[in-house]
matplotlib code that plots the C-alpha trace (Angstrom):
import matplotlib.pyplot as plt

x = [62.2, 60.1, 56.7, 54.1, 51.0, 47.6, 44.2, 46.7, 47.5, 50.9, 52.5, 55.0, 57.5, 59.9, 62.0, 61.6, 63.2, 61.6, 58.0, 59.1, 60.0, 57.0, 55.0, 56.5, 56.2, 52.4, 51.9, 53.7, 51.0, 48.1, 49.9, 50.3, 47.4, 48.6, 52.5, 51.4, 49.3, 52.3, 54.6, 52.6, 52.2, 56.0, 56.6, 54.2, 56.4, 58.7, 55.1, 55.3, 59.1, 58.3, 55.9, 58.0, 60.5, 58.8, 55.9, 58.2, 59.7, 57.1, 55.8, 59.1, 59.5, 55.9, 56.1, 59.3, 58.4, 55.2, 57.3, 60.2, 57.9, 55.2, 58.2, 59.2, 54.9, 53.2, 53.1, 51.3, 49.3, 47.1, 48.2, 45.2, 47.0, 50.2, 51.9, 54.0, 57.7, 60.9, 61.3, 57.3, 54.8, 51.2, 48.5, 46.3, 44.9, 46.8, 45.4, 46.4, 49.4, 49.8, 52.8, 54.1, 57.2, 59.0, 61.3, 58.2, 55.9, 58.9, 59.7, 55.9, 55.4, 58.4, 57.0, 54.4, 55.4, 53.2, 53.6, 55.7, 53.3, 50.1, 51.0, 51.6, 48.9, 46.9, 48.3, 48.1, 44.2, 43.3, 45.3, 43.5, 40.5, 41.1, 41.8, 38.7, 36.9, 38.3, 38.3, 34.2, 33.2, 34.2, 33.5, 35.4, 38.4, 37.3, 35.4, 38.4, 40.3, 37.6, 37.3, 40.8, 41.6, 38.6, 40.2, 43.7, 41.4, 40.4, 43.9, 44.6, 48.2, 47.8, 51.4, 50.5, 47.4, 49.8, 52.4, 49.2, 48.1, 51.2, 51.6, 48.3, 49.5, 52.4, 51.2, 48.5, 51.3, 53.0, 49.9, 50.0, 47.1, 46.1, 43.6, 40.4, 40.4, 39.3, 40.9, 41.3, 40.8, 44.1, 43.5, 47.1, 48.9, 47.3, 43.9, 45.1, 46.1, 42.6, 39.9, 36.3, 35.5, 38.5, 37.0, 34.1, 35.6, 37.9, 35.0, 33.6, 37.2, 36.9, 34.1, 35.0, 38.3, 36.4, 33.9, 37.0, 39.1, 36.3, 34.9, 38.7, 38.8, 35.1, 35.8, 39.3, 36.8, 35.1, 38.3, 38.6, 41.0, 40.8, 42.1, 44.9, 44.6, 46.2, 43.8, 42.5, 45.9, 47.2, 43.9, 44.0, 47.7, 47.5, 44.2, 46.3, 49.3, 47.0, 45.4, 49.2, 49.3, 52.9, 55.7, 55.2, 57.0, 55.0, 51.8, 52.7, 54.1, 50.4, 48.8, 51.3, 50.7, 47.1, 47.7, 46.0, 42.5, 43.6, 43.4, 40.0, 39.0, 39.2, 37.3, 34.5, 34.5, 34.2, 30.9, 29.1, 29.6, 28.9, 25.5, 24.6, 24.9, 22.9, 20.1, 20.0, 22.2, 25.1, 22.9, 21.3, 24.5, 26.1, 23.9, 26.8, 28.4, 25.6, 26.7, 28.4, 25.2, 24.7, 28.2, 27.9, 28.3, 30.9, 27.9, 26.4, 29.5, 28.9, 24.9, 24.8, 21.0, 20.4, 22.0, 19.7, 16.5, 18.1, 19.0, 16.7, 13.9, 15.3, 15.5, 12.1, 9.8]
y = [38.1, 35.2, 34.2, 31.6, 31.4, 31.5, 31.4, 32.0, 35.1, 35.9, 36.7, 38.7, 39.5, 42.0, 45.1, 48.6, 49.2, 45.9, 47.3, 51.1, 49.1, 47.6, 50.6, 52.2, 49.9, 50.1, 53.6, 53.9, 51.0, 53.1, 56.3, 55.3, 57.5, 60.6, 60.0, 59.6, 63.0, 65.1, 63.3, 64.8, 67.9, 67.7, 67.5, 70.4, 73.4, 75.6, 75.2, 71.5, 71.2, 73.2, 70.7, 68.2, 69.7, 70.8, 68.5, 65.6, 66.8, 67.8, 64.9, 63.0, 64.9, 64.1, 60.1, 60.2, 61.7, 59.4, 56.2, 56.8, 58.4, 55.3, 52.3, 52.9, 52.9, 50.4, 46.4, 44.6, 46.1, 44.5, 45.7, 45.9, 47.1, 44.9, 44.5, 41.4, 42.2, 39.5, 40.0, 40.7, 38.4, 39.4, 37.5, 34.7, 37.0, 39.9, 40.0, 41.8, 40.5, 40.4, 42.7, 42.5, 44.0, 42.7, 45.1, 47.4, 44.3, 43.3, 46.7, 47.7, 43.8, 45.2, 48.8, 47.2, 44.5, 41.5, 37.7, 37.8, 35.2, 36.2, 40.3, 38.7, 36.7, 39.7, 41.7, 38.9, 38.9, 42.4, 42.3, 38.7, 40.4, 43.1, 40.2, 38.8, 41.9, 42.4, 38.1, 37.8, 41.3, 40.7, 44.5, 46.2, 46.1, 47.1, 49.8, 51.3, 51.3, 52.9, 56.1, 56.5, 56.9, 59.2, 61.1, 61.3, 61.8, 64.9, 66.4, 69.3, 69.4, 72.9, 73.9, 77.5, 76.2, 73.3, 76.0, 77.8, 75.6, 74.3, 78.2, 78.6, 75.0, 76.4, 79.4, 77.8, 75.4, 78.1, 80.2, 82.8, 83.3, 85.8, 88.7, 88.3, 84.3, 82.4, 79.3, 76.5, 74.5, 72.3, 70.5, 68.8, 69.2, 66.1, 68.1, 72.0, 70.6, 68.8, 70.7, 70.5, 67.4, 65.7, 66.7, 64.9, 61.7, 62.0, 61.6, 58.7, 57.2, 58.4, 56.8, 53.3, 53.2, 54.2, 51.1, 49.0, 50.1, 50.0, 46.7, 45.1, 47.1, 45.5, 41.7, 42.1, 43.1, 39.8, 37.8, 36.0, 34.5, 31.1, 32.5, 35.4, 34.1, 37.5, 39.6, 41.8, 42.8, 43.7, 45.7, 47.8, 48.2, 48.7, 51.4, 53.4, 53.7, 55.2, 57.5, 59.0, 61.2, 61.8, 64.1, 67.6, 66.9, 63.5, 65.4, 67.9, 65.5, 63.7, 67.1, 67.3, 64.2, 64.0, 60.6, 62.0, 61.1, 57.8, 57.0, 59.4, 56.8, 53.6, 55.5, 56.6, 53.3, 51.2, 53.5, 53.5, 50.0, 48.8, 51.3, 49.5, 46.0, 47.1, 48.8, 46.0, 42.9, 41.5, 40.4, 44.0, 45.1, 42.9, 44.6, 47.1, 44.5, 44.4, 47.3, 50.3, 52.2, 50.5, 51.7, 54.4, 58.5, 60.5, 61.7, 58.3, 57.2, 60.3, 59.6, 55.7, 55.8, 57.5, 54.7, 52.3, 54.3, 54.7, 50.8, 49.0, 51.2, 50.9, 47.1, 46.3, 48.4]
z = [33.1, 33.0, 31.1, 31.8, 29.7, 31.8, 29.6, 26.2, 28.2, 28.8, 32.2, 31.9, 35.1, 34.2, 36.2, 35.8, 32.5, 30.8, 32.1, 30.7, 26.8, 27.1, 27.7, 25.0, 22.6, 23.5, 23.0, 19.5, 19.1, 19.7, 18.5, 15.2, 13.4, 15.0, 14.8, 11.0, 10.9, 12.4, 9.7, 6.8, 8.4, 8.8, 5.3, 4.7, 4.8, 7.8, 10.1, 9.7, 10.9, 13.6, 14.6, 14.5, 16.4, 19.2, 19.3, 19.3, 22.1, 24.1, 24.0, 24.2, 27.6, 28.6, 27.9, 29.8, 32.6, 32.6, 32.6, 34.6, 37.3, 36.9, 36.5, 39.7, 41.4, 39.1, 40.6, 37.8, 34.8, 32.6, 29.4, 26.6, 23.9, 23.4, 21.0, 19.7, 20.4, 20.4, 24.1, 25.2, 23.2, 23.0, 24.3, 22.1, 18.5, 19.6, 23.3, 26.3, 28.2, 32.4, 33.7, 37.2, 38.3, 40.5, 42.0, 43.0, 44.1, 46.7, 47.9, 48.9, 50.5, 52.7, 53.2, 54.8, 56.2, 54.8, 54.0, 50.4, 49.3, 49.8, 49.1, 45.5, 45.3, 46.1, 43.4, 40.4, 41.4, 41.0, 37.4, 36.9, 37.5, 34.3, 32.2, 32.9, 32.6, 28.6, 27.9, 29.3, 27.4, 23.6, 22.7, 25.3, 24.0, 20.6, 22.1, 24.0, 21.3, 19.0, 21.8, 21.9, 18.1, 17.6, 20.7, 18.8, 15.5, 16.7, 17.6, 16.1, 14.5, 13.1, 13.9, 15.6, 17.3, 19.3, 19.6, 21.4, 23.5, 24.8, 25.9, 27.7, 29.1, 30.7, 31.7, 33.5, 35.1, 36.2, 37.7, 34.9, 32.5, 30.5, 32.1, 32.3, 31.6, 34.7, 37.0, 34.9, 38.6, 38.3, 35.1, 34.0, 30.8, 29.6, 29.8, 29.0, 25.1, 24.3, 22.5, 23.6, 21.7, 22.8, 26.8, 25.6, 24.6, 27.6, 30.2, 28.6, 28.9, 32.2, 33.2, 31.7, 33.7, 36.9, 36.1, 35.9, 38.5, 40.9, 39.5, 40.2, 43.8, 44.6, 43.3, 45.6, 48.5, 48.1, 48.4, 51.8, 54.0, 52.0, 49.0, 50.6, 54.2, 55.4, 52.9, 56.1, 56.8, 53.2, 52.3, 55.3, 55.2, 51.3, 51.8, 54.8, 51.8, 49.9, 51.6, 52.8, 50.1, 48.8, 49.2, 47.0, 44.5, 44.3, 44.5, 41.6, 39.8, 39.8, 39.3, 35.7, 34.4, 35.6, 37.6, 40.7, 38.9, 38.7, 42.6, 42.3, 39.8, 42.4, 45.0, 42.5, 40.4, 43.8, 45.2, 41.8, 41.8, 45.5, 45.2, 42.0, 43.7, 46.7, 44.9, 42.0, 42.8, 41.0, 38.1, 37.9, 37.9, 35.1, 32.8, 32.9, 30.3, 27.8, 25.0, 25.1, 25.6, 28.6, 30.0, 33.2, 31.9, 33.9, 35.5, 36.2, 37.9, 40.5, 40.7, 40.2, 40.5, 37.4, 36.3, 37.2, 36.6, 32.9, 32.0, 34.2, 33.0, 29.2, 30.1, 31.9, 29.9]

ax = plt.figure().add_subplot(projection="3d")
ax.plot(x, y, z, "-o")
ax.set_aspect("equal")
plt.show()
């Protein structure tokens, strides 16, 4: 594993299991205000143990299916939320940190069949590109973080009404639920255990990481042959991988976790961004940047022109 410091940012390359402990050691990060709710709640009686028990393992199960599935997928990853560790520093004030790994990056250069060199140039940009998205908005990170522990805020660690949940969960999973309830349309796990207020909080998230997803997959478009000269080649053979699909047990896999709206989230993030541009410029759309108000609704991210007619119009009047 090696490091190099870029902009006091650390850049980090490291194989499957080094990018899994550092994953984990970001999530018990972020996790701490819940882990510490279901420890009181654990001390609270037979209800509480059972809590503990179960809920650590269901979500014990969940992580580790996330990570091992995702370690051996992800090529680099801007990580927002890292924590200092002795064999992963954080970035400058407790920044984000750049991960690539490596074994992933050299088997999908080989898959398709590009130049080494620029097929890893092209993938430090698009993870440049989220560094310079949180470094160039001050707020953003704060704000993240902010929607994220009121999301975990409002989980409910009631023992009987997890117990509940993770029930209708499974049953849904397994293409049971009770009479008379209708289709719950494929939501995943991740989405079957939130209460309504956590949806609400979740399509916000939602909408943020299709603004940056699409922002990085839009600045990437822009990069020519005299940065990547074989860029034509690796973003048509990258898109054609993409648009594959996977094998079944890929595909449910996705469905489980609810990673399949992560590849939705490119292809809405990228339209909502390239229509912004188009109808406003780049400047128009940089307002984007200004406050959290001024960030795109779930729904705004389908219909980028109301969008437009609601900040420009805010803006100019």
């Amino acid at each position: 594993m090696g490091t190099e410091d870029i902009h006091d940012t650390p850049v980090l390359v490291v194989d499957r299991p080094g990018w899994i402990r550092a994953n984990v050691a970001g999530f018990r990060e972020i996790l701490k205000p819940l882990l510490g709710k279901m420890e009181e709640r654990r001390g609270g009686g037979a209800g509480g143990a059972v809590l503990g028990a179960l809920g650590g393992k269901v979500t014990g199960v969940e992580l580790g299916m996330l990570l091992s599935f995702l370690s051996s997928r992800v090529l680099g990853q801007y990580e927002t939320f890292a924590p200092a560790t002795r064999e992963l520093p954080a970035g400058a004030n407790g920044g984000g940190r750049l991960l690539l790994v490596a074994p992933n990056i050299v088997h999908v250069e080989r898959e398709l069949d590009v130049d080494p060199h620029d097929f890893r140039l092209w993938v430090c940009l698009h993870e440049e590109t989220h560094r310079t998205q949180f470094s160039a908005v001050p707020w953003l990170r704060d704000h993240l973080e902010g929607e994220i522990q009121s999301f975990l805020a409002e989980t409910d660690v009631d023992p009987m009404t997890f117990l509940e949940r993770i029930r209708e969960a499974a049953q849904s999973l397994a293409g049971g639920r009770p009479e008379g309830e209708e289709d719950d349309g494929g939501r995943s796990l991740v989405e079957l255990v939130q209460s309504p207020s956590q949806r609400e909080i979740l399509a916000r998230l939602t909408a943020v990481m299709s603004l940056l997803e699409g922002h990085a997959d839009f600045v990437m478009d822009g990069v020519g042959p005299e940065v990547v000269p074989t860029v034509a080649e690796i973003r048509e053979k990258f898109q054609q991988r993409r648009a594959k699909g996977a094998s079944r047990l890929d595909s449910a896999l996705r469905k489980l976790l609810g990673l399949d709206a992560k590849l939705k989230q490119y292809k809405d993030g990228e339209r909502f961004v390239r229509s912004v541009v188009d109808e406003v410029g780049m400047d128009g759309f940089n307002r984007v940047w200004t406050s959290p108000n001024t960030l795109p609704t779930k729904a705004e991210i389908a219909k980028p022109a109301d969008w437009v007619a609601r900040v420009h119009r805010k803006t100019e009047s």
